[in-house]
N, C-alpha and C positions, 0 to 999 in steps of 0.2 A: 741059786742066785747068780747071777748076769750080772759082771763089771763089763764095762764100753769105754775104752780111751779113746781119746783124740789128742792131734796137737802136734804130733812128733814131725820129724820134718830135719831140714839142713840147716847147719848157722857157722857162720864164721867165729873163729877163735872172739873172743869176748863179745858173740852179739849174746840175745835173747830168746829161751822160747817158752813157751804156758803149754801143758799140756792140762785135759781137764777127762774127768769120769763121773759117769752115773748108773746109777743105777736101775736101771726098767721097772718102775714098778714099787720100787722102794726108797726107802728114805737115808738120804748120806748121812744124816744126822743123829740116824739110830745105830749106823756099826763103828767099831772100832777101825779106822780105815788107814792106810797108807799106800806110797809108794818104795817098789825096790826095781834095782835093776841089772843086768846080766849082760857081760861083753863078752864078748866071742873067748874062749878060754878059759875063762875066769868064774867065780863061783857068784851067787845071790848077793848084792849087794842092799842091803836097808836105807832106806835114803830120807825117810820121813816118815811120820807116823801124829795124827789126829784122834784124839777120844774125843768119846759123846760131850763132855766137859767142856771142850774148846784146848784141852792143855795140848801141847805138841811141842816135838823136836825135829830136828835134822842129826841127821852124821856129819860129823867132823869134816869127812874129805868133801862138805857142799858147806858146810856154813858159813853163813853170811853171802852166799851166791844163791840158793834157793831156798824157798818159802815155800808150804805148805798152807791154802786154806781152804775153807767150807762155804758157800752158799747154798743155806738153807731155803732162801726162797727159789732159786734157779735148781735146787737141790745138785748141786755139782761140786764135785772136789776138784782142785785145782794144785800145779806145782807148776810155780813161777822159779824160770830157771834165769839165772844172769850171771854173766862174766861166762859162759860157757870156754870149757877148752878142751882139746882133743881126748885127754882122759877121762873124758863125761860120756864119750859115744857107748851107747849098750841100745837095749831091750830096755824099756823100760814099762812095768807093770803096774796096775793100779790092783791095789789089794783091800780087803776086807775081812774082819771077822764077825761073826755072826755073835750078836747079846747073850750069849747063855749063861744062865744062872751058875754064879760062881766065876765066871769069868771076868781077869782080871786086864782091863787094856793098859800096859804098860806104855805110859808115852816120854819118860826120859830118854830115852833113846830107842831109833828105828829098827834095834837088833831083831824083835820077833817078827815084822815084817812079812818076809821072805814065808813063814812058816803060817801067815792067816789061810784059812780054810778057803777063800774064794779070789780069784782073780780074773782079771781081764785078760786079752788077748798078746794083748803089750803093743807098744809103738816105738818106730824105731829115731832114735835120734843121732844124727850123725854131725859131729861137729869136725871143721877141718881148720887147720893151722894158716 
């Protein structure tokens, strides 16, 4: 399975950016899907996370500054980022797990993330002060 980000890019401390993913082929609306992201030194961050349901969370260190969602007709996930600020710059990766019987997509929090079975290339976002 093939995730494809788009989106990443420069922004001033408290602008804006969308980064969006899809999937070739398949349907955003059938994996358990999120985003995480990795700064230079630093380990995997969970940053959001969407079930087939529609349920979904963020992490603490982004809520209420980004938003996770889904279109299913454009079939593309989305993470709307606002108030950016210089501790936001990483890697930022679109992730996916695949539906398998018995699996559980946990969406109170973006912890498992980092650990779904399929990812994108990642995009990079760089925000400056």
């Amino acid at each position: 399975v093939q995730l494809v980000e788009s989106g990443g890019g420069s922004a001033q401390a408290g602008g804006s950016l969308t980064l969006a993913c899809v999937i070739p082929g398949a349907s955003v609306s059938s994996y358990c899907m999120g985003w995480f992201r990795q700064a230079p030194e630093k380990g995997r961050e969970g940053v959001a996370v969407i079930g087939t349901d529609g349920s979904s969370s963020t992490a603490d260190s982004v809520q209420d500054r980004f938003t996770i969602s889904r279109n299913s007709a454009k079939n593309m996930l989305y993470l709307h980022m606002n108030n950016l600020n210089p501790e936001d710059t990483a890697m930022y990766y679109c992730a996916a797990h695949s539906p398998d019987k018995g699996y559980y997509c946990y969406t109170a929090a973006p912890l498992g993330v980092p650990n779904f079975n399929y990812r994108g290339q990642g995009t990079q976002v760089t925000v400056s002060s």
